[in-house]
C-alpha positions as CSV (number, residue, x, y, z in Angstrom):
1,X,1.1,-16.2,-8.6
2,X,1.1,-15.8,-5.0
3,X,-0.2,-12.5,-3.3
4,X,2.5,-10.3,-2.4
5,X,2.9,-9.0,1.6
6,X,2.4,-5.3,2.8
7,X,5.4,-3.6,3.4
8,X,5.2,-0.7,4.4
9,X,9.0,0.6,3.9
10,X,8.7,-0.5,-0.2
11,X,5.7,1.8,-0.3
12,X,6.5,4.4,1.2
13,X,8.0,6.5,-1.3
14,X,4.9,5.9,-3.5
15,X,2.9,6.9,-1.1
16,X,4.7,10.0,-0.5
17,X,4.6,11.0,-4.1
18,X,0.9,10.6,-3.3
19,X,0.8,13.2,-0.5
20,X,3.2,15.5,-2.8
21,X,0.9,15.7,-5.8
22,X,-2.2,16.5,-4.1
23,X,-0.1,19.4,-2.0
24,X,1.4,21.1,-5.1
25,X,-2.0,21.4,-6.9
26,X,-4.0,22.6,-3.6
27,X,-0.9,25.2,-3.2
28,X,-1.9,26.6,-6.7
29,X,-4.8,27.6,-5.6
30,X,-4.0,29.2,-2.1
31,X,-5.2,32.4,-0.7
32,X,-8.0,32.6,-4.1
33,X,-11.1,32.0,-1.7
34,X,-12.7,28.8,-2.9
35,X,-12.4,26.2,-0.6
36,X,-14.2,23.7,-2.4
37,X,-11.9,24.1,-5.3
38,X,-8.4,24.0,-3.3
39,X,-10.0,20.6,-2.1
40,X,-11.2,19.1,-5.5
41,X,-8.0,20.0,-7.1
42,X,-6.3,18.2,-4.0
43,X,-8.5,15.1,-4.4
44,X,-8.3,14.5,-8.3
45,X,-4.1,15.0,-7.6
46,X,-4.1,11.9,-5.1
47,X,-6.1,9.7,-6.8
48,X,-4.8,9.5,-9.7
49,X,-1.4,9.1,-8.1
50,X,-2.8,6.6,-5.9
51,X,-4.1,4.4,-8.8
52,X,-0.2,4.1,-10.0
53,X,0.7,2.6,-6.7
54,X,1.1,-1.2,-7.2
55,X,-1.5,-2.5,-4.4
56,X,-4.8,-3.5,-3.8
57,X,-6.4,-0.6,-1.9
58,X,-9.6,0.4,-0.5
59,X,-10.8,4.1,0.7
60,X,-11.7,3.7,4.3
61,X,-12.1,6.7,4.5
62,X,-12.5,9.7,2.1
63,X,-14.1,12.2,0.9
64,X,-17.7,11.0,1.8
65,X,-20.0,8.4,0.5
66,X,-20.0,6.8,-3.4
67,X,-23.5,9.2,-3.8
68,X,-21.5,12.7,-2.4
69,X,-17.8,11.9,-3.9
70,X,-17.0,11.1,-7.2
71,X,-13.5,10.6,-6.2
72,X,-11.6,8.8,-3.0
73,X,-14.9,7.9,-1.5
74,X,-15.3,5.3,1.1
75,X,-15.5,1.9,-0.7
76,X,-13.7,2.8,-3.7
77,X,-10.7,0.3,-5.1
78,X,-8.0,1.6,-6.7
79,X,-3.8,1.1,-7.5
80,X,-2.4,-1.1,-10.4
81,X,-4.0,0.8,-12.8
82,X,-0.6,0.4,-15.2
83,X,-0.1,-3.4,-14.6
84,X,-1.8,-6.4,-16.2
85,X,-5.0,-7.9,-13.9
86,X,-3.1,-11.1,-13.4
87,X,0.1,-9.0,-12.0
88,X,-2.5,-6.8,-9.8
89,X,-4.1,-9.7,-8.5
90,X,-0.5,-10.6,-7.0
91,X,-0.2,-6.9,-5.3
92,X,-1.0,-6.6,-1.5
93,X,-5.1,-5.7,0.0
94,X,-4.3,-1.9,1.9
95,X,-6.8,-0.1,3.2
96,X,-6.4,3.6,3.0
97,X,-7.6,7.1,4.9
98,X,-7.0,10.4,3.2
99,X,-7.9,14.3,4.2
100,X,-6.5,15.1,1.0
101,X,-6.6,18.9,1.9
102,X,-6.6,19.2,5.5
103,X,-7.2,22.8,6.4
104,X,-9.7,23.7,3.0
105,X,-10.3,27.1,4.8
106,X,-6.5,28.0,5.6
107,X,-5.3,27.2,1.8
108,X,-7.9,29.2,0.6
109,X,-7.2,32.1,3.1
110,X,-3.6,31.7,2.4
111,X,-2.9,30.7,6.1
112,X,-0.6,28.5,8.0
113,X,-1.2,24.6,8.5
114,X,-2.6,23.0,5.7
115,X,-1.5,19.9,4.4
116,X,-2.1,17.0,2.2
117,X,-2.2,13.5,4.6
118,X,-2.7,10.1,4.1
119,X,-2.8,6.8,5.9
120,X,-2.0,3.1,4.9
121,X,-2.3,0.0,6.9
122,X,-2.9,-4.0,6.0
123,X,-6.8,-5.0,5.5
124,X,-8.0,-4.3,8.7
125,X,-5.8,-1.8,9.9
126,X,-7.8,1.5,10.0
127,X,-11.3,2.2,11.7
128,X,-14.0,2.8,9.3
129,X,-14.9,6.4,11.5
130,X,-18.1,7.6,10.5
131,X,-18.2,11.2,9.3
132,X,-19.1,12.8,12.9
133,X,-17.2,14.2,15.4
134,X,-15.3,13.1,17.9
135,X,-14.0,14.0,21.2
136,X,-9.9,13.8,21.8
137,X,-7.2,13.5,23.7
138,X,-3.1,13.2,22.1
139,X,-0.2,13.6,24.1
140,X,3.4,12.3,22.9
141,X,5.5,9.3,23.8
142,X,6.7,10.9,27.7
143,X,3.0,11.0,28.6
144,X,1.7,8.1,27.1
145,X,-0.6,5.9,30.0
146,X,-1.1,8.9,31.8
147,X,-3.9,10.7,30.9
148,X,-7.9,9.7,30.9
149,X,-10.1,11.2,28.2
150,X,-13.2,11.2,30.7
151,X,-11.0,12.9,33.7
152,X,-11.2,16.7,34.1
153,X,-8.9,18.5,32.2
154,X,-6.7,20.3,34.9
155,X,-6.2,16.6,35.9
156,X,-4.6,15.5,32.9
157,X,-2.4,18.7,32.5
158,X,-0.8,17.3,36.0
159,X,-0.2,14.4,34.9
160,X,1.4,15.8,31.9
161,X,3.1,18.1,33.9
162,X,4.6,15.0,36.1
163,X,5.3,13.0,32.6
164,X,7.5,15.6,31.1
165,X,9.1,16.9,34.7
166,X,8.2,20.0,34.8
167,X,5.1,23.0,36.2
168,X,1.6,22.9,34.9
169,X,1.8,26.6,33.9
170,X,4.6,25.7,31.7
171,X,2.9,23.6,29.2
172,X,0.8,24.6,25.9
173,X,-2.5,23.0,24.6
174,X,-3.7,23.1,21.2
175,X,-7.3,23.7,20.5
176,X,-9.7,24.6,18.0
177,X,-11.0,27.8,18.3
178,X,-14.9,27.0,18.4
179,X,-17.8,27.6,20.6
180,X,-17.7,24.4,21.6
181,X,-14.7,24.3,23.7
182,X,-15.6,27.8,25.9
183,X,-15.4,25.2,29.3
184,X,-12.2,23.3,27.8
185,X,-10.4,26.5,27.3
186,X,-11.9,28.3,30.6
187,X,-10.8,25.1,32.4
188,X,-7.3,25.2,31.0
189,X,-6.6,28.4,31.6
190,X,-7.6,28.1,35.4
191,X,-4.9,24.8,35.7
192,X,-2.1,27.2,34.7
193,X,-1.3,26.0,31.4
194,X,-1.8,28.4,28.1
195,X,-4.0,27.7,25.4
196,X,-3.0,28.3,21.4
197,X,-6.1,28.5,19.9
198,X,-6.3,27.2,15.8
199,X,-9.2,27.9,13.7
200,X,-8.8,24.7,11.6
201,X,-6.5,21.8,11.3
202,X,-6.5,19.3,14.7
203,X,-4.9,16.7,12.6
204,X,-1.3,18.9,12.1
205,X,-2.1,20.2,15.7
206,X,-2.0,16.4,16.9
207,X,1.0,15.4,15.2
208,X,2.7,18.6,16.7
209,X,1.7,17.3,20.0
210,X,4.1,14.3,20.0
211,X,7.0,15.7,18.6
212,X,9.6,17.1,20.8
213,X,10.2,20.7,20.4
214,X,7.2,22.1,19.1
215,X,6.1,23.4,22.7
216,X,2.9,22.0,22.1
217,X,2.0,19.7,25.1
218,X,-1.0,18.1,23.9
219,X,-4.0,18.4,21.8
220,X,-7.8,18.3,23.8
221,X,-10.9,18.8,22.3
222,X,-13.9,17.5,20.0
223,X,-13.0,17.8,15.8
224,X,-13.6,15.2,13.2
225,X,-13.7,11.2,13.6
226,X,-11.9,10.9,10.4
227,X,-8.7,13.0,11.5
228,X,-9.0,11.1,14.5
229,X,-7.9,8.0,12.7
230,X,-5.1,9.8,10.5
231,X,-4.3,10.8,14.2
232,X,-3.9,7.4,15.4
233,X,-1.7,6.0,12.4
234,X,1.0,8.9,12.8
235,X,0.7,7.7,16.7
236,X,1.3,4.7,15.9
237,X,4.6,5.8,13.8
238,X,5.8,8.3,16.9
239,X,5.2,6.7,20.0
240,X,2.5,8.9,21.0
241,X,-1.3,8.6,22.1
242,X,-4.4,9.4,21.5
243,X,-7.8,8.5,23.1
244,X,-11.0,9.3,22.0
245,X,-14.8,9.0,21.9
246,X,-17.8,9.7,19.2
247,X,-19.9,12.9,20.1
248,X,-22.9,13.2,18.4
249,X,-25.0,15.4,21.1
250,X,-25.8,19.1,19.4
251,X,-25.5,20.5,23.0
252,X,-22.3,19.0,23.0
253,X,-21.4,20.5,19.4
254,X,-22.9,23.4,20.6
255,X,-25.3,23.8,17.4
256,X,-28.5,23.4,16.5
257,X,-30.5,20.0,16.9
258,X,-31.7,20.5,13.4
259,X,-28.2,21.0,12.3
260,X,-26.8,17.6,13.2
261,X,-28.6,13.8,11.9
262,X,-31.3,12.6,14.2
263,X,-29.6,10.1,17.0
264,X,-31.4,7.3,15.4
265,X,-30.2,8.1,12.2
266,X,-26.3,8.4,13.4
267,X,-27.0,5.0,15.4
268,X,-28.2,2.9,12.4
269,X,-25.0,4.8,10.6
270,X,-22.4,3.6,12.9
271,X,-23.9,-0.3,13.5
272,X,-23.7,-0.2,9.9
273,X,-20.1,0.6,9.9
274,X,-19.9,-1.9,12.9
275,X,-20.4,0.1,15.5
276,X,-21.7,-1.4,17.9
277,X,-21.0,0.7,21.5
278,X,-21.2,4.3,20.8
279,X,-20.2,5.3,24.2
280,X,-16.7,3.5,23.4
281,X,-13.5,5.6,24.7
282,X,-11.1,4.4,21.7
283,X,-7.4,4.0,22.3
284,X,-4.7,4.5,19.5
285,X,-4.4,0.5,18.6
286,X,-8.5,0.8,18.4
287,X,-8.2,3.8,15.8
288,X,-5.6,2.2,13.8
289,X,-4.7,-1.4,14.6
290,X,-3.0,-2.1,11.8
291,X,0.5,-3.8,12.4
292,X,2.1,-2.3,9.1
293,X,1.4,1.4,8.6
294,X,2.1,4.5,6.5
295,X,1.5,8.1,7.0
296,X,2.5,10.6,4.6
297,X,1.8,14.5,4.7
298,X,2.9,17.4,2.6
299,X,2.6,20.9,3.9
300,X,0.4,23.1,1.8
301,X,1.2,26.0,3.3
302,X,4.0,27.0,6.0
303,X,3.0,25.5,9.4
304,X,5.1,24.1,12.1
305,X,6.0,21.0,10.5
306,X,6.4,21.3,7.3
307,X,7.0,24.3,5.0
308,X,4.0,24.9,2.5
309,X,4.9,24.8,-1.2
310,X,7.2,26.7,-3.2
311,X,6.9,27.7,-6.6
312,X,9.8,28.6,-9.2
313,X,10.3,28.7,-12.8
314,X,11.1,25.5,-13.9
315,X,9.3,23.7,-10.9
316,X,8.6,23.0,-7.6
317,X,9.5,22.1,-4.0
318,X,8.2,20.5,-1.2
319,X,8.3,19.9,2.1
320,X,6.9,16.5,3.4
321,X,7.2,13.6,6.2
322,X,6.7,9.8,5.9
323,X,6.8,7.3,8.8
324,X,6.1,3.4,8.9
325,X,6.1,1.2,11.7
326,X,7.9,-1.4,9.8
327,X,11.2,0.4,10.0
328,X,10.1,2.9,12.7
329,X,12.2,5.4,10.2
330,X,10.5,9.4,10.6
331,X,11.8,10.8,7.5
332,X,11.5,14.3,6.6
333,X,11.7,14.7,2.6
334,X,12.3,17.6,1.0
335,X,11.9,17.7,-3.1
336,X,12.8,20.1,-5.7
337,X,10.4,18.9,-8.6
338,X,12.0,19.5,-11.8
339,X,9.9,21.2,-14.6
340,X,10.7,22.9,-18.0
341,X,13.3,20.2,-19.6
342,X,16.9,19.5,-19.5
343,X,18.4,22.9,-19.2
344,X,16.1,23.8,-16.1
345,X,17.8,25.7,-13.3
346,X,17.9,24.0,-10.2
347,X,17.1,26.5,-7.0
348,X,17.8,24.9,-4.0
């Protein structure tokens, strides 16, 4: 039998019901203090969700290395799992990125912003980002072309400003709250423009840069390469932008040399992953090529997408949103999932 194509809008849903499981059984465990459980909980949820979906897929990126992750780790096959091999052999190659808890610390603190997220693209269509960090730029689809990652920062809020027609002081920039970023906020701050600091979560913080109506302007500063990828495929999906570039200097992190890989180590790392110009400012199409995409994320907890889980009696509700290229469809979903049999009452 022939091999099936990618299409983004028939897998949608499933990949939805992805994003939903691992967000309900994280959300059991928020505000009990153990990060690492909220996230294992999170990662056992998707996977074996994932491994339902009819496809071919590969973990691009994950939860770490086969060695560190027995689950979701980069490399790892899975979907078909409940179809004959000569059926799965017909289902189409994806390669997938998950942060199947994004935000650890705020479920387990009980606060806003955390969310279960995924990406899916055609073989091919997602960087393979090493686990480092990365310095960023995102900006939504009225300011797309107009900033440069490796210009100063009061120059790209004015050309922001210009973009969206209106004052430098007027707009809002997302950034996490670490050491790290003392000059980026301090250089904010003196442009005009006001600074909403987050203590985790640049992925959410990215997405809420290119939607309309948040009154977040943009999103500047160094988090994970990973995220930066998820970044890229909901840019892709809503018009928006990000650039980007690998950091991997400590006095740049603002840590410790001993707390960060040797250079050499982190060079042989990314030529492995074929890598091959560290220095390489990365555009949105660079991050995620891929011509077919999905990106799915459920909230966790409350944040200013999505609402976080709810619990009831007889089930459960959630808030998510799922966007392809394909369709260029943004849908917002939210489920009541029925528990406790046929005579279950329904809250709405």
């Amino acid at each position: 039998m022939q091999m099936q194509k990618f299409k983004s809008d028939e897998l949608a849903l499933d990949f939805l019901r992805v994003a939903e499981a691992a967000a309900i059984e994280s959300a059991r465990t928020m505000g009990k203090g153990d990060k690492e459980y909220s996230d294992h909980v999170a990662v056992e949820a998707m996977r074996k969700v994932m491994d339902s979906v009819p496809m071919r897929g590969r973990i691009v990126i994950g939860e770490g290395e086969r060695d560190e992750a027995p689950m979701l780790f980069i490399g790892e096959e899975l979907g078909g799992r409940d179809y004959d091999e000569s059926v799965r052999d017909t289902f189409p190659e994806i390669d997938i990125a998950v942060d199947p808890l994004e935000g650890t610390n705020l479920c387990a603190l009980g606060a806003a912003n955390a969310i279960a997220v995924l990406a899916a693209a055609e073989r091919g269509g997602l960087l393979n980002a090493p686990d480092i960090y990365m310095d960023k730029i995102v900006v939504g689809p009225s300011c797309k072309g107009s900033v440069d990652i490796d210009a100063p920062p009061g120059e790209n809020l004015k050309a922001i400003a210009k973009s969206l027609r209106r004052d430098v002081d007027d707009l809002t920039v997302i950034v996490l709250d670490r050491p790290r970023h003392s000059d980026l906020i301090r250089s904010v701050r003196e442009a005009g423009s006001r600074v909403r600091l987050i203590s985790d979560g640049d992925l959410s913080a990215g997405i809420s840069a290119a939607v309309a109506g948040t009154n977040i302007h943009a999103l500047m500063g160094i988090g994970g390469a990973p995220e930066g990828v998820l970044t890229a495929a909901a840019m892709k999906c809503l018009n928006g932008e990000i650039q980007a570039k690998l950091v991997y200097d400590p006095e740049r992190l603002g840590v410790d040399r001993d707390k960060v890989p040797p250079k050499e180590e982190v060079m042989e790392r990314l030529k492995s992953m074929g890598i091959t110009d560290p220095e390489k400012i990365y555009s949105t199409d660079d991050l995620a090529p891929g011509k077919r995409i999905i990106f799915a994320a459920s909230g966790v907890t409350d944040g200013a997408l999505l609402k976080g889980v709810r619990f009831f009696g007889e089930g459960n509700r959630t808030n998510s949103v799922v966007m392809t290229t394909d369709s260029r469809n943004i849908r917002f979903v939210d489920t009541v999932h029925v528990g406790g049999g046929p005579n279950a009452v329904i809250r709405f």
